[in-house]
DSSP file (Angstrom, degrees, kcal/mol; ACC not computed):
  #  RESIDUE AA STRUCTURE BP1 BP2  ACC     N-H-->O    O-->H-N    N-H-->O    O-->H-N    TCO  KAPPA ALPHA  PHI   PSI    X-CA   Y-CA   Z-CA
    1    1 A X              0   0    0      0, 0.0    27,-3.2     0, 0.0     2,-0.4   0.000 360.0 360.0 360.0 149.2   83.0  104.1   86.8
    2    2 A X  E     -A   27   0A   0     79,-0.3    81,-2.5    25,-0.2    82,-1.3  -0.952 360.0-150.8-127.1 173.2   82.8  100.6   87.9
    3    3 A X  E     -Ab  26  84A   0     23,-1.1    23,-2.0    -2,-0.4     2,-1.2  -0.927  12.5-140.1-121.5  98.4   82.5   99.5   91.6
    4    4 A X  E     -Ab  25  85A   0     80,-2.1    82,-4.6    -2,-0.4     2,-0.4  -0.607  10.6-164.2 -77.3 102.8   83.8   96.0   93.0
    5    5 A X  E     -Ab  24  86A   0     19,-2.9    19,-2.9    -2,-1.2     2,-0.9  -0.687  14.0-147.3 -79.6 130.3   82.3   94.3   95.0
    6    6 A X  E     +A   23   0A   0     80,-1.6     8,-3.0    -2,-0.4    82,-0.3  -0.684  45.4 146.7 -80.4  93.7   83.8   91.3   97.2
    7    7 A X  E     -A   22   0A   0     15,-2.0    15,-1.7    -2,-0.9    14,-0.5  -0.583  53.9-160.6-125.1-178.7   80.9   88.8   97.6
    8    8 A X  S    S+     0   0    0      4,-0.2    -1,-0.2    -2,-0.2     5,-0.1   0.562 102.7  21.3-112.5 -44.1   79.7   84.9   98.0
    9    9 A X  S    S-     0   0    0      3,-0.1     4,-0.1    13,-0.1    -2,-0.0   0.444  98.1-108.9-141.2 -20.5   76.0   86.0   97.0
   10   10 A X  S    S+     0   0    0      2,-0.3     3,-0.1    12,-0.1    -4,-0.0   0.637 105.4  60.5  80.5  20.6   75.5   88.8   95.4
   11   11 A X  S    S+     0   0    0      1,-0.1   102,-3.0   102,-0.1   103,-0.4   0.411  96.5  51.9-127.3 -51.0   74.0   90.7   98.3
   12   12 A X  B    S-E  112   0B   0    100,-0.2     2,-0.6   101,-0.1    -2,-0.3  -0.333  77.3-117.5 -91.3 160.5   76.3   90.8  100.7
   13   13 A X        -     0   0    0     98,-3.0    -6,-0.3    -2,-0.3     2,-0.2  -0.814  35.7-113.8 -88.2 154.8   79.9   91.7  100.9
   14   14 A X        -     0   0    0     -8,-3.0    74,-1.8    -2,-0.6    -8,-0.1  -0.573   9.9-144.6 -80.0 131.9   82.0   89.6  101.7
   15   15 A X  S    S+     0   0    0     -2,-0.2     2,-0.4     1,-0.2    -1,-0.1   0.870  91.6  48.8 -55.1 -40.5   84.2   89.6  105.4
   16   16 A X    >   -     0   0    0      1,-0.1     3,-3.9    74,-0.1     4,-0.5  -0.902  61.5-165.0-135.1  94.0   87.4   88.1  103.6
   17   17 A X  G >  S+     0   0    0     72,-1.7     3,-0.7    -2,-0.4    -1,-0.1   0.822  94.3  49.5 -54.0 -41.6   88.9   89.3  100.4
   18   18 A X  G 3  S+     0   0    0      1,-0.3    26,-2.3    25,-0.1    -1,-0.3   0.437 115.7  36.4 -69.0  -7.3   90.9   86.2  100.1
   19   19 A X  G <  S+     0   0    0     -3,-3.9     2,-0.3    24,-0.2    -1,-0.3   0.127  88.3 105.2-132.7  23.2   88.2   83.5  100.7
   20   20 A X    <   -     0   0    0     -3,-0.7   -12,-0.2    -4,-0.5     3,-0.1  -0.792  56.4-152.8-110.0 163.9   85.5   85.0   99.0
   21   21 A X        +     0   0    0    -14,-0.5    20,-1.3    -2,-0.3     2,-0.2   0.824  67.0  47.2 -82.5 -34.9   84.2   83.6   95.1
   22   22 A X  E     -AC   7  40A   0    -15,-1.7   -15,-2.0    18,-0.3     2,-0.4  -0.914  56.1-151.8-147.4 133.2   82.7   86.2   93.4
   23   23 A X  E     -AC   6  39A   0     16,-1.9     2,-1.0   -17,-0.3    16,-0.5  -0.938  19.5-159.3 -83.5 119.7   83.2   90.5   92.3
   24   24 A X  E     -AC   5  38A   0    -19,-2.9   -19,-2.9    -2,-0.4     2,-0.6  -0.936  17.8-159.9-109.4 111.8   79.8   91.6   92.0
   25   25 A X  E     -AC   4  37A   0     12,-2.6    12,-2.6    -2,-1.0     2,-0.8  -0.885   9.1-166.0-121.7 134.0   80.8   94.8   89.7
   26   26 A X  E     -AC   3  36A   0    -23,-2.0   -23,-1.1    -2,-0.6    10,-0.3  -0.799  10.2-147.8-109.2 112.5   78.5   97.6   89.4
   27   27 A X  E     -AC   2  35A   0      8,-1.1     7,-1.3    -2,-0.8     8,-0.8  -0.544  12.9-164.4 -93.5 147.2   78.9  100.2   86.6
   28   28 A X  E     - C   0  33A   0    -27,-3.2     2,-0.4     5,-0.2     5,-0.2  -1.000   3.9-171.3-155.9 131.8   77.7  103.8   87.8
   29   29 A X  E >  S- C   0  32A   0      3,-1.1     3,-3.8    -2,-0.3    -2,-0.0  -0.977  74.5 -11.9-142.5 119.6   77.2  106.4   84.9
   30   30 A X  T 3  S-     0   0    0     -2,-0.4     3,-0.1     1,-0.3    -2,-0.0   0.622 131.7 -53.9  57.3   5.5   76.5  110.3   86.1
   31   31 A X  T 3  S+     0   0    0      1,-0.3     2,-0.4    91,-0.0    -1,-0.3   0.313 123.0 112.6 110.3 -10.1   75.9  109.0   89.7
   32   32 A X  E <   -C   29   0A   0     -3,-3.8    -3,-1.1     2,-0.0     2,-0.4  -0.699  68.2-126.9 -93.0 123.8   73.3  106.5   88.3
   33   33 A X  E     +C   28   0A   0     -2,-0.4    -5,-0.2    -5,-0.2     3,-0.1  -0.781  29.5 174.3 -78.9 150.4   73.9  102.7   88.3
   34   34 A X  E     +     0   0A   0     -7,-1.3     2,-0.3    -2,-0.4    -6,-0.2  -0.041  51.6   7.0-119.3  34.0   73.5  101.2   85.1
   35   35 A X  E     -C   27   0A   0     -8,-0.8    -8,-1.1     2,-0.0     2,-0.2  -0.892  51.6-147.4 167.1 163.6   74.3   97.6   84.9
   36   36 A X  E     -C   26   0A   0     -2,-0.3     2,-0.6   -10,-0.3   -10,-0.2  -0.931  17.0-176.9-149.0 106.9   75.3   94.8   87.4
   37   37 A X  E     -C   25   0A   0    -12,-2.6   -12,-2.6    -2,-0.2   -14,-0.0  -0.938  19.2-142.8-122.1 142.1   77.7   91.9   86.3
   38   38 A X  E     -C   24   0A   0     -2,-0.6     2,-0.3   -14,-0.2   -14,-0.2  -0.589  23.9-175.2 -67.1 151.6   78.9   88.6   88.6
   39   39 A X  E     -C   23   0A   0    -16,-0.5   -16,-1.9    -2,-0.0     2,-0.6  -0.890  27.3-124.9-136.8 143.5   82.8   87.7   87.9
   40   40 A X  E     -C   22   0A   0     -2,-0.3   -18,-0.3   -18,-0.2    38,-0.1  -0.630  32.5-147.5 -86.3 120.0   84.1   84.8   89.4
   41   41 A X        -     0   0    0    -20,-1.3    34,-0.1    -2,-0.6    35,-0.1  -0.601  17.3-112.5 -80.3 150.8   87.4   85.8   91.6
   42   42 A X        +     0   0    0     32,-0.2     2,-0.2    29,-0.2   -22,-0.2  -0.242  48.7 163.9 -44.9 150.7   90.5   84.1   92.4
   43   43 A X    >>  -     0   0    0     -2,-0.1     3,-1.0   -24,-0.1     4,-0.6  -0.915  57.4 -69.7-159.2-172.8   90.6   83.2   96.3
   44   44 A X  H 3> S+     0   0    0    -26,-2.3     4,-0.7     2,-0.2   -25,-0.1   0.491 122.3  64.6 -55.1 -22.3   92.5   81.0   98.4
   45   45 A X  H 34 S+     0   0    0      1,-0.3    -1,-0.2     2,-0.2     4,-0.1   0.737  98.5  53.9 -82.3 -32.0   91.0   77.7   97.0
   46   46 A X  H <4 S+     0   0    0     -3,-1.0     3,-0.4     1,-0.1    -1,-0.3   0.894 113.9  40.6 -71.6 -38.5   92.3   78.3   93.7
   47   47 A X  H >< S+     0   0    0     -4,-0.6     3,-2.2     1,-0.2    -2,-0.2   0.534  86.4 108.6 -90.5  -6.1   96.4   78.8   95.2
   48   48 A X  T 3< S+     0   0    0     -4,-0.7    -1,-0.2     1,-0.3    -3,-0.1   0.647  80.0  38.6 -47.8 -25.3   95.7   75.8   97.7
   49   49 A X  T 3  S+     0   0    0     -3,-0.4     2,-0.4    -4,-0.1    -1,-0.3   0.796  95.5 107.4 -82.3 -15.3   98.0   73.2   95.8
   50   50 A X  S <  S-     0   0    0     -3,-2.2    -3,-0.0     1,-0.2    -1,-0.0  -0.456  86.6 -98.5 -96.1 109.7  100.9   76.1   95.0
   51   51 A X        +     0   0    0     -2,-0.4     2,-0.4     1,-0.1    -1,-0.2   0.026  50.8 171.3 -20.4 100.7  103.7   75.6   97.0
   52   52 A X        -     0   0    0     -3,-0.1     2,-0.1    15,-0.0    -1,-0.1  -0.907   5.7-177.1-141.4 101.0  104.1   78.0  100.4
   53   53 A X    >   -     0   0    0     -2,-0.4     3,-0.7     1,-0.1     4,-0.2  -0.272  38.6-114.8-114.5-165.6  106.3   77.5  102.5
   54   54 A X  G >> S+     0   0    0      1,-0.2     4,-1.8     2,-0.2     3,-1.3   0.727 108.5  68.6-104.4 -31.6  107.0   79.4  106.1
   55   55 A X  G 34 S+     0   0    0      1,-0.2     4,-0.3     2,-0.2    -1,-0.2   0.746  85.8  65.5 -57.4  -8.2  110.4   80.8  104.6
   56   56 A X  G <4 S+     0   0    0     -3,-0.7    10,-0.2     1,-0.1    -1,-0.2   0.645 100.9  48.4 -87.8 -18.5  108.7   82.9  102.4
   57   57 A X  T X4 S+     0   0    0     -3,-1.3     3,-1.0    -4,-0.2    -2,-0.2   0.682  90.8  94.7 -80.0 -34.3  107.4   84.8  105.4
   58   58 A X  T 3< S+     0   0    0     -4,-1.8    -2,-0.1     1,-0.3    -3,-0.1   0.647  98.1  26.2 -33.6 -91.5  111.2   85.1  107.3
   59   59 A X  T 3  S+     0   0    0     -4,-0.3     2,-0.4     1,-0.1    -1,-0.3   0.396 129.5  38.2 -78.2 -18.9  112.2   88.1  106.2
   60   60 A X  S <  S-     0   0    0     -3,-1.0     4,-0.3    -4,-0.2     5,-0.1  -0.923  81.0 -92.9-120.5 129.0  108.4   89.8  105.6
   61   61 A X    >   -     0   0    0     -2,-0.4     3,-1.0     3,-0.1    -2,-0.1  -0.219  57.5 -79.0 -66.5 157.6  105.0   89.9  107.1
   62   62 A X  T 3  S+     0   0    0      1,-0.3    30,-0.1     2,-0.1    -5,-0.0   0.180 122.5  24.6 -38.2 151.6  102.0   87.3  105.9
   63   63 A X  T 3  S+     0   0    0     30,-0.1    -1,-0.3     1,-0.1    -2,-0.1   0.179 105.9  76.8  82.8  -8.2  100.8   88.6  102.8
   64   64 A X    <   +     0   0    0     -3,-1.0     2,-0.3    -4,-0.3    -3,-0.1   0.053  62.9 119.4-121.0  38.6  104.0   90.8  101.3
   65   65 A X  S  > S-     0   0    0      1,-0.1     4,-1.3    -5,-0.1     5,-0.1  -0.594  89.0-105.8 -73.6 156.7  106.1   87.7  100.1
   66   66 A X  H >> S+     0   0    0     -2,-0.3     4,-2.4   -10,-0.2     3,-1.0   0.999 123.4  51.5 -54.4 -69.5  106.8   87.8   96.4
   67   67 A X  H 3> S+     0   0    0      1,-0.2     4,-1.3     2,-0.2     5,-0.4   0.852 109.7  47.3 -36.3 -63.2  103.8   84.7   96.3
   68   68 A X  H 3> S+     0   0    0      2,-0.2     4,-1.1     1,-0.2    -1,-0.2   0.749 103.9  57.5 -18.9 -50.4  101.3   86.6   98.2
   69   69 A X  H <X S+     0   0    0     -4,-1.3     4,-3.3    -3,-1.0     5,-0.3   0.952 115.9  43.1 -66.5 -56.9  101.8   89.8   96.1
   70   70 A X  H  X S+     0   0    0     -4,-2.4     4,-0.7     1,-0.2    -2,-0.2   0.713 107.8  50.3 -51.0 -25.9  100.8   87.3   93.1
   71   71 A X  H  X S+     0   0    0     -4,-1.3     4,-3.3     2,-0.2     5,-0.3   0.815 112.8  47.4 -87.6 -31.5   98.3   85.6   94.2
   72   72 A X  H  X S+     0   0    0     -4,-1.1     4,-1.1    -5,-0.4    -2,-0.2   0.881 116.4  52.5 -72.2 -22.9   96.6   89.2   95.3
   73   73 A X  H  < S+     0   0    0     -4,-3.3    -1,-0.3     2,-0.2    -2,-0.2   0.723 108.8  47.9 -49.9 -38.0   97.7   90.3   91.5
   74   74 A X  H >< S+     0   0    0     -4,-0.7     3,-1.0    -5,-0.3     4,-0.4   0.768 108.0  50.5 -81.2 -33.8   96.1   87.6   90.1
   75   75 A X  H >< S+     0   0    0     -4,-3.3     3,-0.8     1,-0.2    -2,-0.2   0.857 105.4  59.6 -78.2 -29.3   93.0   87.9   91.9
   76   76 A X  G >< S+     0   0    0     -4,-1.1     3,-0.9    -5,-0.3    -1,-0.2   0.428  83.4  85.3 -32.2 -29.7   92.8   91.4   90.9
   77   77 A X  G X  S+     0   0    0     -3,-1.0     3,-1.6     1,-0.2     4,-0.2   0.920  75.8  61.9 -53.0 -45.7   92.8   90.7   87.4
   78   78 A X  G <  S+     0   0    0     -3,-0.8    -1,-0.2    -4,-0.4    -2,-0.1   0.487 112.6  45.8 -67.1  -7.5   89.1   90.0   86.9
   79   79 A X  G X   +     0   0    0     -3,-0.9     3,-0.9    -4,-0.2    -1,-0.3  -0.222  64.9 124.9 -72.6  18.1   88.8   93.9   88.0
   80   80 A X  T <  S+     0   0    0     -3,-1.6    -2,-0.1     1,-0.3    -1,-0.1   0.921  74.0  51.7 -76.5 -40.1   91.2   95.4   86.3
   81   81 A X  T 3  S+     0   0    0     -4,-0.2    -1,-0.3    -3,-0.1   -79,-0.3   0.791  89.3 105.6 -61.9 -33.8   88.7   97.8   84.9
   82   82 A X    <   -     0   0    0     -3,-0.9   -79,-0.2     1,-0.1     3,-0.1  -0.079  50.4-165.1 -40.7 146.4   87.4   98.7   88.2
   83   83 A X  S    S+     0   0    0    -81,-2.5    21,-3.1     1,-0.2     2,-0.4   0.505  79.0  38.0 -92.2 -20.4   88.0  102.0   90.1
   84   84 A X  E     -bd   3 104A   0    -82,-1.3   -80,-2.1    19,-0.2     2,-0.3  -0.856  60.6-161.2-132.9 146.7   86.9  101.0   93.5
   85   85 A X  E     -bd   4 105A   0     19,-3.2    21,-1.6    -2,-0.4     2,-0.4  -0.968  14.9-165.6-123.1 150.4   87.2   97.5   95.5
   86   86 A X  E     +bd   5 106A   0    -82,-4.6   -80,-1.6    -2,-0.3     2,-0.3  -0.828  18.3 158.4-146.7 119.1   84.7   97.3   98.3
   87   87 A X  E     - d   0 107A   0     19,-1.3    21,-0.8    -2,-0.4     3,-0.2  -0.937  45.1-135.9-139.4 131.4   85.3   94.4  101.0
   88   88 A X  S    S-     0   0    0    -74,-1.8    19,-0.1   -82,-0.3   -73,-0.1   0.251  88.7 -14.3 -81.6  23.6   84.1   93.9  104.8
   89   89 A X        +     0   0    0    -75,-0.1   -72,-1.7     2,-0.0     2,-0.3  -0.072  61.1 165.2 153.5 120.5   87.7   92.8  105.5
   90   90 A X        -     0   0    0    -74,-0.2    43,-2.4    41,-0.2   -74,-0.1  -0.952  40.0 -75.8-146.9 161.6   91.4   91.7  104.5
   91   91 A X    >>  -     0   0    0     -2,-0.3     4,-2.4    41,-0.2     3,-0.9  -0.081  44.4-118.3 -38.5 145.0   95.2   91.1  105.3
   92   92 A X  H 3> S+     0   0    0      1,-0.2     4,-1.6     2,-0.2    -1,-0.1   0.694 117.7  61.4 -77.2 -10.4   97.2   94.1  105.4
   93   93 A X  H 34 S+     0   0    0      2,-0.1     4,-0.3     3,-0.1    -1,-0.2   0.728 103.6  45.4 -89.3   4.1   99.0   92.5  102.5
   94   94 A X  H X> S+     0   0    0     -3,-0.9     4,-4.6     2,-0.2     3,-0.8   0.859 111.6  57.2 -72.1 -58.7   95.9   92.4  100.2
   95   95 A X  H 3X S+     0   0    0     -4,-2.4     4,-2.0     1,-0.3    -3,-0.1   0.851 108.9  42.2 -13.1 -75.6   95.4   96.1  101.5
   96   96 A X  H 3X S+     0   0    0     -4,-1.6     4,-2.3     1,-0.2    -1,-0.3   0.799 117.0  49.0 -51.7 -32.8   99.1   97.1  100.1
   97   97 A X  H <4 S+     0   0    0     -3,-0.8    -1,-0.2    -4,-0.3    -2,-0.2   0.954 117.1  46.9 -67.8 -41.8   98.3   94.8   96.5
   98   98 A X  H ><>S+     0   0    0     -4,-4.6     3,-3.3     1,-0.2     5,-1.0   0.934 115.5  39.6 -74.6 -73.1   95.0   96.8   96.5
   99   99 A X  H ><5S+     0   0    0     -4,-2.0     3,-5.0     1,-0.3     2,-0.8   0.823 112.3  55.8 -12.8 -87.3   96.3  100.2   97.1
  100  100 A X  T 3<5S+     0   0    0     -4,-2.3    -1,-0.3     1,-0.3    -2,-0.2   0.297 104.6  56.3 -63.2  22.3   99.7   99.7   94.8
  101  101 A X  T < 5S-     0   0    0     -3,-3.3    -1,-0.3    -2,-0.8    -2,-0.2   0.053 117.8-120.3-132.0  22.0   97.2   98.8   91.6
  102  102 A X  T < 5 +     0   0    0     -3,-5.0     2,-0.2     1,-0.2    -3,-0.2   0.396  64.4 137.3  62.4   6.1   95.6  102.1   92.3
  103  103 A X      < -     0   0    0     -5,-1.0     2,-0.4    -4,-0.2    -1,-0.2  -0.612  62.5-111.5 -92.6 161.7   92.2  101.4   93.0
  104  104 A X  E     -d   84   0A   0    -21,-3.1   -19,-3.2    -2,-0.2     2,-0.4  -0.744  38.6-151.6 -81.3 128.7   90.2  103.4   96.1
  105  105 A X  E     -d   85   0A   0     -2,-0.4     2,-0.3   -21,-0.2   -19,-0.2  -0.848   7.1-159.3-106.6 133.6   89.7  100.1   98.7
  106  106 A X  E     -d   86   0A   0    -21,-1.6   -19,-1.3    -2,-0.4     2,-0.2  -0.984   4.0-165.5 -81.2  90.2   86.5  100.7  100.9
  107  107 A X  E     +d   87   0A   0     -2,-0.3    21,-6.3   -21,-0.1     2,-0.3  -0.862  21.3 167.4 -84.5 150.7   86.5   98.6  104.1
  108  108 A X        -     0   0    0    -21,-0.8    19,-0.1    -2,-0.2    17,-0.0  -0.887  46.2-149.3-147.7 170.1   83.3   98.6  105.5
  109  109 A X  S    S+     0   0    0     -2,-0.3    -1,-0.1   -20,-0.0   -21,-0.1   0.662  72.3 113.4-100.3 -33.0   80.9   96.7  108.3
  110  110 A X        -     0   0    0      1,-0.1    -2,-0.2     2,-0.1     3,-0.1  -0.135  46.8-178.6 -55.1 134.1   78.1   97.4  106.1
  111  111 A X        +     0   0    0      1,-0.1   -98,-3.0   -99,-0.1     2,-1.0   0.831  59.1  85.0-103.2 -28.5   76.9   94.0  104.9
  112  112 A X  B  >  -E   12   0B   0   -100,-0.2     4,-0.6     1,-0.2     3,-0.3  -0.547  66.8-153.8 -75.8  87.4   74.1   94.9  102.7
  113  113 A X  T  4 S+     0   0    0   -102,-3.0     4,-0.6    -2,-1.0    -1,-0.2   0.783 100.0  56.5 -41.5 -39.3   76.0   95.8   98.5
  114  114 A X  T >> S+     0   0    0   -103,-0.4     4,-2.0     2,-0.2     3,-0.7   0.960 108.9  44.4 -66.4 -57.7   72.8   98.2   97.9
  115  115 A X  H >> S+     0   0    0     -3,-0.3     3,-2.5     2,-0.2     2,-0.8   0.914 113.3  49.2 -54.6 -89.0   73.6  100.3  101.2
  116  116 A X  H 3< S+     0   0    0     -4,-0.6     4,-0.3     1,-0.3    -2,-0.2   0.349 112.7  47.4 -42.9  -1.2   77.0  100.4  100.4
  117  117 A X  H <> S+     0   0    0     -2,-0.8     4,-1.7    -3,-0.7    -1,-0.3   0.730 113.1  48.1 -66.3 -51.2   76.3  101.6   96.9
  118  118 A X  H << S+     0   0    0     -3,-2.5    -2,-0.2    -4,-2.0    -3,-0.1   0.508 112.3  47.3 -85.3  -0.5   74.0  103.9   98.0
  119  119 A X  T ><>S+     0   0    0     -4,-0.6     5,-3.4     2,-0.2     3,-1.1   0.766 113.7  54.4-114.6 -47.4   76.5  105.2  100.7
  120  120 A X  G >>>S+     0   0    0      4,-0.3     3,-4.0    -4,-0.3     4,-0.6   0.963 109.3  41.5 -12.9-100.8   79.1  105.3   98.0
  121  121 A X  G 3<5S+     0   0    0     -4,-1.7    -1,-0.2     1,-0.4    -2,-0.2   0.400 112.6  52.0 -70.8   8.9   77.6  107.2   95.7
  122  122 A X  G <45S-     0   0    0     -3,-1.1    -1,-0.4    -5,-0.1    -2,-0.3   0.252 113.8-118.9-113.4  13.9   76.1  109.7   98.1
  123  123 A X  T <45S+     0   0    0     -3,-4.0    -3,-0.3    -4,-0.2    -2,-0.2   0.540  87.8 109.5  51.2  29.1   79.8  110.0   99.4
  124  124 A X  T  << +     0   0    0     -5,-3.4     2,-0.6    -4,-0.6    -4,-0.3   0.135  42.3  98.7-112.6   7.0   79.0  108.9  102.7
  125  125 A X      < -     0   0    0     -6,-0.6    -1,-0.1    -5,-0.5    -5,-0.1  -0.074  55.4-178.4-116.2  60.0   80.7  105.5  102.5
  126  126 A X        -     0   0    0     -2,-0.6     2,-0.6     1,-0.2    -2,-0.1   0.338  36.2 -90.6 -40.9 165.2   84.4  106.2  104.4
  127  127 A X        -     0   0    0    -21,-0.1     2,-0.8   -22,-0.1    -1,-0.2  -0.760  23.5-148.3 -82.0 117.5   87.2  103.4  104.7
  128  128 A X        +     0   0    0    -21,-6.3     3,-0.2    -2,-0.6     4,-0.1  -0.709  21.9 176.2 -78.5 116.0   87.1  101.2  107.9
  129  129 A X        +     0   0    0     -2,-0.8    -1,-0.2     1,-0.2     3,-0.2   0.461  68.9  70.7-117.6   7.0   90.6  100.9  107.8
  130  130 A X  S    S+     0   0    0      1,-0.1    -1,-0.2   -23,-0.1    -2,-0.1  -0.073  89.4  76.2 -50.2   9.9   90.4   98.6  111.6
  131  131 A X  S    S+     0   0    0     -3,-0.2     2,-0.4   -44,-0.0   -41,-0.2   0.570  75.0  96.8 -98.9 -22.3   88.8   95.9  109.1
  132  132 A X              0   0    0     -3,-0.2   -41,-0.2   -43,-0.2   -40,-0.1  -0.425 360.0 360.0 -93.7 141.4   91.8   95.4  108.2
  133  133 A X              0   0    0    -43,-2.4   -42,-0.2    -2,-0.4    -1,-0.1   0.628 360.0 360.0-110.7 360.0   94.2   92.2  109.7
């Protein structure tokens, strides 16, 4: 199984699924980690020229416009392999991207990626689903 994490640092999690750089993905074998790789994520910085306009919102709320849905697809890619996303905090349209691509989303307060591995694998590590905006 592998575990994604949303980070800047590689320690912490990140608050903001959309603004953060980097998946810190953790591969976990019999309950055991074995391996730790950085991946660089899409975020907001990358969609910042790409055309968004406030009509895309009329008919739906932020983050479940056709773009929105893409952008959260596209950041998503660099997981694909992942089971689990684990993030101190997103849009409720990241939520819905995360959700409909069938991985287990964690929100959590925890800031520390080791605790929340270790809370994880001990089964202890529920979804703050108020994290969520």
């Amino acid at each position: 199984m592998k575990i994604a994490f949303v980070t800047d640092d590689e320690k912490t999690v990140s608050a903001h699924f959309g603004r953060a750089a980097y998946f810190l993905v953790v591969n976990v074998e019999d309950g055991c980690e074995t391996g730790r790789e950085l991946r660089e994520k899409m975020g907001h910085a990358h969609f910042h020229n790409a055309e968004h306009t406030h009509e895309d919102h009329a008919t739906q709320p932020h983050g479940f416009d056709p773009q929105s849905q893409t952008r959260h697809t596209s950041m998503l890619e660099a997981i694909a392999d992942c089971s689990v996303v684990v993030c101190g905090g997103m849009g409720q349209g990241a939520v819905y991207s995360i959700q409909q691509s069938g991985k287990d989303l964690r929100l959590t307060s925890e800031p520390s990626i080791d605790r929340d591995l270790e809370l994880f694998l001990a089964s202890k590590l529920a979804n703050q689903a108020e994290l969520s905006h």
